[in-house]
Each structure stands twice: as C-alpha cells, then as structure tokens.
Backbone as XML, in Angstrom:
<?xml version="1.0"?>
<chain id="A" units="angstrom">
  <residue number="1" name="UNK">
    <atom name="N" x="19.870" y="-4.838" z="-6.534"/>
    <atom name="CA" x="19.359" y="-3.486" z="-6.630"/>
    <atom name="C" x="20.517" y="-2.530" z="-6.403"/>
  </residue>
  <residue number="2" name="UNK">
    <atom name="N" x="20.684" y="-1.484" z="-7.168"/>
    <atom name="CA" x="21.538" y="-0.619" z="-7.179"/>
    <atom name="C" x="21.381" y="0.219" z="-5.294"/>
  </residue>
  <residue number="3" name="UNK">
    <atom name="N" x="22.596" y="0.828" z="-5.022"/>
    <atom name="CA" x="22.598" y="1.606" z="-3.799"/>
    <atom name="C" x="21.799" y="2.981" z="-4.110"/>
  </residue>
  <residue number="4" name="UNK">
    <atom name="N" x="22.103" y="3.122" z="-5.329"/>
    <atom name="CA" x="21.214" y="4.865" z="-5.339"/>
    <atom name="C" x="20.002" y="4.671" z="-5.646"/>
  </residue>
  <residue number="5" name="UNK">
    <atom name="N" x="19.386" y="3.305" z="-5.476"/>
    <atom name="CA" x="17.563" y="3.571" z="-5.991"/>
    <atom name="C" x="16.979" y="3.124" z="-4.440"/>
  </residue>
  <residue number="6" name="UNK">
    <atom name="N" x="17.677" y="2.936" z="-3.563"/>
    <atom name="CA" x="17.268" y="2.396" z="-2.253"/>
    <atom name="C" x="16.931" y="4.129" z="-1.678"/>
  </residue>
  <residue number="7" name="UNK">
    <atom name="N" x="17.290" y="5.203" z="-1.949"/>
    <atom name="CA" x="16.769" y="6.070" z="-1.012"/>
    <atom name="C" x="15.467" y="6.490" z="-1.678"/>
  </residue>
  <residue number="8" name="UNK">
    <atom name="N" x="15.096" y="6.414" z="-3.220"/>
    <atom name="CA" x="14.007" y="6.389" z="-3.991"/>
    <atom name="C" x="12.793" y="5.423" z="-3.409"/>
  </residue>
  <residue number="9" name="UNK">
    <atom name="N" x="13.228" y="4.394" z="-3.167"/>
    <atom name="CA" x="12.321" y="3.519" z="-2.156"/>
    <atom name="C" x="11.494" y="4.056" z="-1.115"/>
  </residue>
  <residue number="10" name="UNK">
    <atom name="N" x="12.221" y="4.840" z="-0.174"/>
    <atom name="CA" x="12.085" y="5.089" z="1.324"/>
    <atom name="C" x="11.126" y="6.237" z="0.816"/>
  </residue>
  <residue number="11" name="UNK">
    <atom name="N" x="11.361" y="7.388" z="-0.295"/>
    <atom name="CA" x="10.320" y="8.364" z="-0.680"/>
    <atom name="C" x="9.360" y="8.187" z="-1.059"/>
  </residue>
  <residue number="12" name="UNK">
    <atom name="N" x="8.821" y="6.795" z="-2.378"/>
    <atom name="CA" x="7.498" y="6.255" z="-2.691"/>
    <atom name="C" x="7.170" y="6.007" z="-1.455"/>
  </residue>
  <residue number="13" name="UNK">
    <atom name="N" x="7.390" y="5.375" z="-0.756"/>
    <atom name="CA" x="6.993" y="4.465" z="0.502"/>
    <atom name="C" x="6.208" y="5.818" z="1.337"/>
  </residue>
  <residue number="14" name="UNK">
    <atom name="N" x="7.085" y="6.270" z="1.677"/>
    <atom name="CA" x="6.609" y="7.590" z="2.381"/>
    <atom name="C" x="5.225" y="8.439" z="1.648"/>
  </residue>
  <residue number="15" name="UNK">
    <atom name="N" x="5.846" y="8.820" z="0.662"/>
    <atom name="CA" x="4.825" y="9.685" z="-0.465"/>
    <atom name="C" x="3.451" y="9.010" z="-0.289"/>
  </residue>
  <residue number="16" name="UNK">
    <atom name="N" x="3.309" y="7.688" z="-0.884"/>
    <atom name="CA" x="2.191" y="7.169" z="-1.098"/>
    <atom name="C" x="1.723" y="6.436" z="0.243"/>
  </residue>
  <residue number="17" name="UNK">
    <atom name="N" x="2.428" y="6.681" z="1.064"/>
    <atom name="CA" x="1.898" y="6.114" z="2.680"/>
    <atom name="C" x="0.910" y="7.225" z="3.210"/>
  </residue>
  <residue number="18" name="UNK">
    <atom name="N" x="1.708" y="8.601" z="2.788"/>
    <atom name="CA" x="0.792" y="9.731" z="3.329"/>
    <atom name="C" x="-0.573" y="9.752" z="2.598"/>
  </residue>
  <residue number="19" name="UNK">
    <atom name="N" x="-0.161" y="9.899" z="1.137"/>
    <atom name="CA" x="-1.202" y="10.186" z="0.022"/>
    <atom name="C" x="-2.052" y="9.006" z="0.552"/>
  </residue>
  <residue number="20" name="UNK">
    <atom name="N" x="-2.445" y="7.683" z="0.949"/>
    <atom name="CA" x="-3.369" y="6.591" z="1.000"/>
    <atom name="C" x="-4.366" y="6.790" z="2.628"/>
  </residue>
  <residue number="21" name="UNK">
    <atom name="N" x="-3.194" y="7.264" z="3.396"/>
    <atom name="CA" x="-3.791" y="8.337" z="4.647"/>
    <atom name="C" x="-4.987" y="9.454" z="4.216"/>
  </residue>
  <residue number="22" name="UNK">
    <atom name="N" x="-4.279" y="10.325" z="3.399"/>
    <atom name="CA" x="-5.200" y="11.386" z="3.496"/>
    <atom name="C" x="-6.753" y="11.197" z="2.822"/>
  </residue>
  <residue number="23" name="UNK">
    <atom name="N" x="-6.362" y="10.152" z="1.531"/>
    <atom name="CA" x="-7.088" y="10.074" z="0.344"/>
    <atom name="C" x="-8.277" y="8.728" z="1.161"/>
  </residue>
  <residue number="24" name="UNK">
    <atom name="N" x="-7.716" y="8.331" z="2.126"/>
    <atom name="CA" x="-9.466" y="7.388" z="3.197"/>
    <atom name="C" x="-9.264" y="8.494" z="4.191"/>
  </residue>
  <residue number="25" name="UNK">
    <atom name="N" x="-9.027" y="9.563" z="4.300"/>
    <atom name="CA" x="-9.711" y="10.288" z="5.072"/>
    <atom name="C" x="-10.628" y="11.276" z="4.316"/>
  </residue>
  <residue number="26" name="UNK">
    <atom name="N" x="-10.755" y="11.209" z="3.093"/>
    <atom name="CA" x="-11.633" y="12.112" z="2.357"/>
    <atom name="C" x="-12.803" y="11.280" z="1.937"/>
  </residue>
  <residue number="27" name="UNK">
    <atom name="N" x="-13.585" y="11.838" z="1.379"/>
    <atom name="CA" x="-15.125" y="11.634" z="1.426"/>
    <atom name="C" x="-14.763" y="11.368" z="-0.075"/>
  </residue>
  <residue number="28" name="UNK">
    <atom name="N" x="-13.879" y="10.265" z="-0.473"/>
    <atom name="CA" x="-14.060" y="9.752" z="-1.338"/>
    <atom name="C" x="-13.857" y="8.127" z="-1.774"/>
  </residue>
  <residue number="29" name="UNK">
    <atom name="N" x="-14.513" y="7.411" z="-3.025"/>
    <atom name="CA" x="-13.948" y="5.915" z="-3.080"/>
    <atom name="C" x="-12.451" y="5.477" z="-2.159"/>
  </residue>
  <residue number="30" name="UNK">
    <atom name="N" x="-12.588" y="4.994" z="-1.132"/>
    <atom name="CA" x="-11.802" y="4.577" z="-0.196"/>
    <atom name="C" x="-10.625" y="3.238" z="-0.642"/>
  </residue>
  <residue number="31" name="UNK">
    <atom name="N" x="-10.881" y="2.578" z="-2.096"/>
    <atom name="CA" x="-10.501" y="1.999" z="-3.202"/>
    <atom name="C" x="-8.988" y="2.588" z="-3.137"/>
  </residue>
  <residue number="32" name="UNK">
    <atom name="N" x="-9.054" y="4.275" z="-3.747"/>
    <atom name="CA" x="-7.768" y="5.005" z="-3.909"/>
    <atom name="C" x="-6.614" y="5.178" z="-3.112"/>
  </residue>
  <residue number="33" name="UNK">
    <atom name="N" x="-7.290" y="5.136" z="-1.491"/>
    <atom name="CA" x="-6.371" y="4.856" z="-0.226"/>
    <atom name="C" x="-5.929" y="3.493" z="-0.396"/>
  </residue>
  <residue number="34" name="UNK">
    <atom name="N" x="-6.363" y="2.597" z="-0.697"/>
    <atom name="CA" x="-5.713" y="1.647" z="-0.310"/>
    <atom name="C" x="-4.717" y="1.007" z="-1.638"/>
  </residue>
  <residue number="35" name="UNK">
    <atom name="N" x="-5.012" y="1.956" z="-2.752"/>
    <atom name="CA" x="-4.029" y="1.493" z="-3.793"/>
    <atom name="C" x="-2.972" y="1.957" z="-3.415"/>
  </residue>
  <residue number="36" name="UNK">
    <atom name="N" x="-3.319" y="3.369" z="-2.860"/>
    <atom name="CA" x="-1.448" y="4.073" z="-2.555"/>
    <atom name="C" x="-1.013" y="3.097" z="-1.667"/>
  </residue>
  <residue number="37" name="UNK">
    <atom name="N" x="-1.840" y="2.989" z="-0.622"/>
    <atom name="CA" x="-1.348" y="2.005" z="0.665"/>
    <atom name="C" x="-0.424" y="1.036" z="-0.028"/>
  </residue>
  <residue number="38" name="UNK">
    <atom name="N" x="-0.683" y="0.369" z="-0.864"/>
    <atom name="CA" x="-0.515" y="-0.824" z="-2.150"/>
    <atom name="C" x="1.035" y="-0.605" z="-2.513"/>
  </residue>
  <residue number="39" name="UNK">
    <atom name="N" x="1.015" y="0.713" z="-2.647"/>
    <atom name="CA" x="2.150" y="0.835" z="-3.591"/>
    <atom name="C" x="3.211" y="1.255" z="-2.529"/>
  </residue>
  <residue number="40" name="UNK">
    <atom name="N" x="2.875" y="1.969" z="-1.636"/>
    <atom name="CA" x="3.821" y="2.356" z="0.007"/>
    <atom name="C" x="4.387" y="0.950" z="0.033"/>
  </residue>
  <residue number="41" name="UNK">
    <atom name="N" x="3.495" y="0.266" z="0.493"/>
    <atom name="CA" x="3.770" y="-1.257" z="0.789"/>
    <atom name="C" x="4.968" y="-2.123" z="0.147"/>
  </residue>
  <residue number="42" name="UNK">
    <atom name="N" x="4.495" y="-1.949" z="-1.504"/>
    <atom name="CA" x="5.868" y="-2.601" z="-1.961"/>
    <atom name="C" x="7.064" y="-1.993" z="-1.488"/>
  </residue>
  <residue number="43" name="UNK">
    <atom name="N" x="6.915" y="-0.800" z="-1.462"/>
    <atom name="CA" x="8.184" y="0.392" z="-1.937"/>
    <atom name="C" x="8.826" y="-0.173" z="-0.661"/>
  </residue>
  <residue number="44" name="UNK">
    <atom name="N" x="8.437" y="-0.103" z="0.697"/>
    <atom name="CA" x="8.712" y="-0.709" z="1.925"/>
    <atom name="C" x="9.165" y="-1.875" z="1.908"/>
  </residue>
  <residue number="45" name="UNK">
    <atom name="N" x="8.805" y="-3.062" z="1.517"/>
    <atom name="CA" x="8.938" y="-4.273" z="1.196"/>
    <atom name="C" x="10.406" y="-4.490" z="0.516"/>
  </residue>
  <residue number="46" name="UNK">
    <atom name="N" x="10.164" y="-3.898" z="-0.407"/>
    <atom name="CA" x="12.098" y="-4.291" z="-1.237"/>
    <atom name="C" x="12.839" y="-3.003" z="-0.466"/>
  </residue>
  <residue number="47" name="UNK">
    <atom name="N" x="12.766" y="-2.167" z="0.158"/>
    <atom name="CA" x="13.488" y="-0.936" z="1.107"/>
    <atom name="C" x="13.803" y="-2.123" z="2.103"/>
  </residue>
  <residue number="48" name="UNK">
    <atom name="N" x="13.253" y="-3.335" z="2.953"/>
    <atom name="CA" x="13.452" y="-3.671" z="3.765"/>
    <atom name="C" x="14.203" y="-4.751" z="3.627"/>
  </residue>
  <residue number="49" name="UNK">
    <atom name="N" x="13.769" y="-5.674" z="2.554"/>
    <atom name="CA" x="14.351" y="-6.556" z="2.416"/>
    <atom name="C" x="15.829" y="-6.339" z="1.504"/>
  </residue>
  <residue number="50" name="UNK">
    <atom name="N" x="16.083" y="-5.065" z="1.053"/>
    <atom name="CA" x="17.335" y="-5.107" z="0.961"/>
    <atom name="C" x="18.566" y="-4.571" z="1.810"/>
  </residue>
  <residue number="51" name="UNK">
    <atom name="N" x="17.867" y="-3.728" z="2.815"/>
    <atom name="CA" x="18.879" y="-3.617" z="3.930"/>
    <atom name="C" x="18.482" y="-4.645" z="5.480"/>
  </residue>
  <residue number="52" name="UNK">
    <atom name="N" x="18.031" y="-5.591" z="4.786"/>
    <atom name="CA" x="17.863" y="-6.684" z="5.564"/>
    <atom name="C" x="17.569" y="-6.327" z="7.177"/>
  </residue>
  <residue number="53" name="UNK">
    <atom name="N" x="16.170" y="-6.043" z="6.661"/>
    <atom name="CA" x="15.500" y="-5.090" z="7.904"/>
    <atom name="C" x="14.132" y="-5.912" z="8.504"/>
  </residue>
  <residue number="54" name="UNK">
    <atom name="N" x="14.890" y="-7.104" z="8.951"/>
    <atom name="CA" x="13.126" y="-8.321" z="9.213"/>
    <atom name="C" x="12.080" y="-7.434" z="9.803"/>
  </residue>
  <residue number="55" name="UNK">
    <atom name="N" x="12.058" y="-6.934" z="11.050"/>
    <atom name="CA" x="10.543" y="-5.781" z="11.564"/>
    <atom name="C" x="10.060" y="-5.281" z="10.299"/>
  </residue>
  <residue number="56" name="UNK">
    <atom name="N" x="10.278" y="-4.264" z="9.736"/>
    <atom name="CA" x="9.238" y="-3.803" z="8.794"/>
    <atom name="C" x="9.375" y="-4.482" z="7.558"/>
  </residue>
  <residue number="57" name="UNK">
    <atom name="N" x="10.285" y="-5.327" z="7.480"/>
    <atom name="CA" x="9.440" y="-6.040" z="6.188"/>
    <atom name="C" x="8.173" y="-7.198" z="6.513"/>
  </residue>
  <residue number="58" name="UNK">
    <atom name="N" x="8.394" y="-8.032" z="7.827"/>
    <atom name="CA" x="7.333" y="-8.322" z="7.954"/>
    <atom name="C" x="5.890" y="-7.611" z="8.325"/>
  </residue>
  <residue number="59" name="UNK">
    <atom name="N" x="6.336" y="-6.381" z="8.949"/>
    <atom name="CA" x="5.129" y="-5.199" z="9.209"/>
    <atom name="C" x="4.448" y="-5.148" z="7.957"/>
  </residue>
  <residue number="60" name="UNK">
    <atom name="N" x="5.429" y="-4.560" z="6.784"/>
    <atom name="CA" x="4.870" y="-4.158" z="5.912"/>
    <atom name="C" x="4.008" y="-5.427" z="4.678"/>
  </residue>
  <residue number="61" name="UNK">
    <atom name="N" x="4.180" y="-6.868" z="5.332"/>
    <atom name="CA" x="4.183" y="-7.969" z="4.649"/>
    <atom name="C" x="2.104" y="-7.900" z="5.275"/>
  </residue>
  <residue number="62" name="UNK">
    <atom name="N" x="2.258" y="-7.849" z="6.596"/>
    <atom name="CA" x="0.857" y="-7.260" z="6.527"/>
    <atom name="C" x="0.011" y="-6.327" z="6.674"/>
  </residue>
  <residue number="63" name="UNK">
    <atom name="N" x="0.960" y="-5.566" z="6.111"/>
    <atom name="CA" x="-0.146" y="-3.813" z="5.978"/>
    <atom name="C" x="-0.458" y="-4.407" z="4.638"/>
  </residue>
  <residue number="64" name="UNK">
    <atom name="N" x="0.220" y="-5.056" z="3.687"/>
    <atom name="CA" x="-0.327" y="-5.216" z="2.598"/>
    <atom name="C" x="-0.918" y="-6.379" z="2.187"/>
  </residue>
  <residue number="65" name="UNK">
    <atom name="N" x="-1.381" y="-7.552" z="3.383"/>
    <atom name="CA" x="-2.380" y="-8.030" z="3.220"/>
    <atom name="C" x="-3.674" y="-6.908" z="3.977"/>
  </residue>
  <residue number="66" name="UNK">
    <atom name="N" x="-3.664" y="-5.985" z="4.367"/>
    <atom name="CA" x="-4.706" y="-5.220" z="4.871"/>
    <atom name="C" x="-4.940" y="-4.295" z="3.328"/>
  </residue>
  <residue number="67" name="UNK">
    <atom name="N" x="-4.196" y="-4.042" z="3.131"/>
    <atom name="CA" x="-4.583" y="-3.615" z="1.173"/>
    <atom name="C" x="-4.990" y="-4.217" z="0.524"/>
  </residue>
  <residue number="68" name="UNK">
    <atom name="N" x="-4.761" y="-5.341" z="0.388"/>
    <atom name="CA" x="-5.181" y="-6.341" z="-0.476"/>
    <atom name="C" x="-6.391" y="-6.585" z="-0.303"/>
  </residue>
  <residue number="69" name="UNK">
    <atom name="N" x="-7.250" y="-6.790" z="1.289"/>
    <atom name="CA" x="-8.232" y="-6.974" z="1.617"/>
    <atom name="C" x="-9.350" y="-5.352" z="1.332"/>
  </residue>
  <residue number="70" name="UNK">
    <atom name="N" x="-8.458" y="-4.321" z="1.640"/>
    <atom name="CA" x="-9.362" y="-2.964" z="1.157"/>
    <atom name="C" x="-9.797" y="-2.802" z="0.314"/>
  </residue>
  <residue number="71" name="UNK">
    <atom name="N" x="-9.013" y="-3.400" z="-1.198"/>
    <atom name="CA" x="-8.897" y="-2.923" z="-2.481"/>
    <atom name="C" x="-10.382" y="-4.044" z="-2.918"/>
  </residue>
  <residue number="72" name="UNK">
    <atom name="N" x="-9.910" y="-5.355" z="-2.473"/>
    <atom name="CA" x="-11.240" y="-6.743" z="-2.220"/>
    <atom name="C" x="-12.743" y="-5.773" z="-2.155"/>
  </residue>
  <residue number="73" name="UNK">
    <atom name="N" x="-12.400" y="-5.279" z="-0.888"/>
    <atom name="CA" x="-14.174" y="-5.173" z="-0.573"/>
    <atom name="C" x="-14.281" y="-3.886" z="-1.237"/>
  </residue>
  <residue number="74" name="UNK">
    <atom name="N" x="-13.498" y="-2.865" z="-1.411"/>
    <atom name="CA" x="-14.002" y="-1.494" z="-2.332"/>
    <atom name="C" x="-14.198" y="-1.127" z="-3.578"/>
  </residue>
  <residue number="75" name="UNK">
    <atom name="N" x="-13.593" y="-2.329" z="-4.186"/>
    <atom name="CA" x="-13.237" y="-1.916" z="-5.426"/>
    <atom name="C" x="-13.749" y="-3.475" z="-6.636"/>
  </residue>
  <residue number="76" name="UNK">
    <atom name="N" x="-12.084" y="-4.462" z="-5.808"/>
    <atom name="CA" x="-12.548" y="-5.843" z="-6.572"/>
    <atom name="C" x="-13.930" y="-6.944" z="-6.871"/>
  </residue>
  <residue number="77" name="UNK">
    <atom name="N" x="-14.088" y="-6.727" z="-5.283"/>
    <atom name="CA" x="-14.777" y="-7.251" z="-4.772"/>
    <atom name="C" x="-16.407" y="-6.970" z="-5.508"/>
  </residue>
  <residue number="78" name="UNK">
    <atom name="N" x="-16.661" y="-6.092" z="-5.294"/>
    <atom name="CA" x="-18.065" y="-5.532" z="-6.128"/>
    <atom name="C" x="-18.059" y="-5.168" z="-7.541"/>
  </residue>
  <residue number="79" name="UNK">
    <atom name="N" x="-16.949" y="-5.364" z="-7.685"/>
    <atom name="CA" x="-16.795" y="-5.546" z="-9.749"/>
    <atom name="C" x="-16.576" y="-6.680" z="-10.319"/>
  </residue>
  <residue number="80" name="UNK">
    <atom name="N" x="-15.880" y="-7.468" z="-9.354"/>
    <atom name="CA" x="-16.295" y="-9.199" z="-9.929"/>
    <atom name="C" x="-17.614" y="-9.934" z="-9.574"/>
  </residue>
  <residue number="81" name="UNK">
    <atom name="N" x="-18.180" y="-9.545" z="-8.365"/>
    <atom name="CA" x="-19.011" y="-10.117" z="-7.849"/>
    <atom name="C" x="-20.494" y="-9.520" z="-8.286"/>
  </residue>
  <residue number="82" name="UNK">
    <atom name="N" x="-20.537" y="-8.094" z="-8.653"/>
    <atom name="CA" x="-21.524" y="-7.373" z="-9.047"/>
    <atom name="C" x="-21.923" y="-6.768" z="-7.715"/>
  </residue>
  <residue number="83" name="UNK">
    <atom name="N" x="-21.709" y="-6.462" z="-6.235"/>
    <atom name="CA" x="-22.307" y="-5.803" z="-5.688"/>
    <atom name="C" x="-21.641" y="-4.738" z="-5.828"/>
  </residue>
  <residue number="84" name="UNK">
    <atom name="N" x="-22.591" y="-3.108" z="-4.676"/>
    <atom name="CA" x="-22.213" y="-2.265" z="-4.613"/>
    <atom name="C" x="-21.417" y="-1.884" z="-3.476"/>
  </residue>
  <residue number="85" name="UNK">
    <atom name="N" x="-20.423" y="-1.646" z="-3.609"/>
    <atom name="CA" x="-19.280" y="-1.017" z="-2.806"/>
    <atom name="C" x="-20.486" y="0.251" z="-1.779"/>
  </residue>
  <residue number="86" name="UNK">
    <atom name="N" x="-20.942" y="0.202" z="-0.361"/>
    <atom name="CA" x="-21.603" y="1.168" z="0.800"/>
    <atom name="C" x="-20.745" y="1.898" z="0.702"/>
  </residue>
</chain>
C-alpha cells in the first residue's frame, strides 16, 4: 500500500465510524449503522495492519464481527430467512 493512501484510511475509518454512530442513533433501519460500522471497520483494519498496530487491528477484527452480526439480524437475516426485522 502506498504511504499517501494510509492517511485516507484513518478518515473513512473515522467518517463512517461517526456516520454508523449517529445513523443507530436515529429512528431509523439500524441495518445502515452497521454498514458504515462495516466499512469504518475495514478502513481500520488495513490502517492497522499496515503500520503494524496489533491492539486495534485486533479491536477492530471484532467490532466487525459485531457488524457482521448487526447487518445478520437487521437486514440479512430477515431477507434470507423471510422474517421481519422489530
């Protein structure tokens, strides 16, 4: 990975960490929080593992099994399975 796309990292990460915050704090499909969460996550993930940063890459290894599991019950979960997302 190039040195000048590593500070681009740290801003998705950030950006869509806030945006997945605000967006399950609104009175809406809670699905959308956890996609940003999703995408924070990677952005974190290769940010960490290329300045060889073990704490938050494993942090971030399970914030995004906690996405994975959000996106499951809000979204996946009741569109493969046929129920309704409460």
């Amino acid at each position: 990975m190039k040195q000048h796309r590593v500070p681009s990292l740290q801003w998705i990460g950030a950006v869509f960490g806030i945006l997945g915050a605000a967006l399950l704090a609104m009175q809406i499909p809670p699905a959308l929080g956890f996609g940003c969460f999703l995408v924070s996550n990677v952005a974190w993930l290769l940010f960490a593992a290329h300045n060889l940063l073990r704490g938050l890459f494993w942090q971030q290894v399970f914030f995004a099994i906690t996405s994975l599991v959000g996106l499951w019950n809000w979204w996946l979960g009741p569109l493969l399975l046929g129920g309704a997302a409460s």
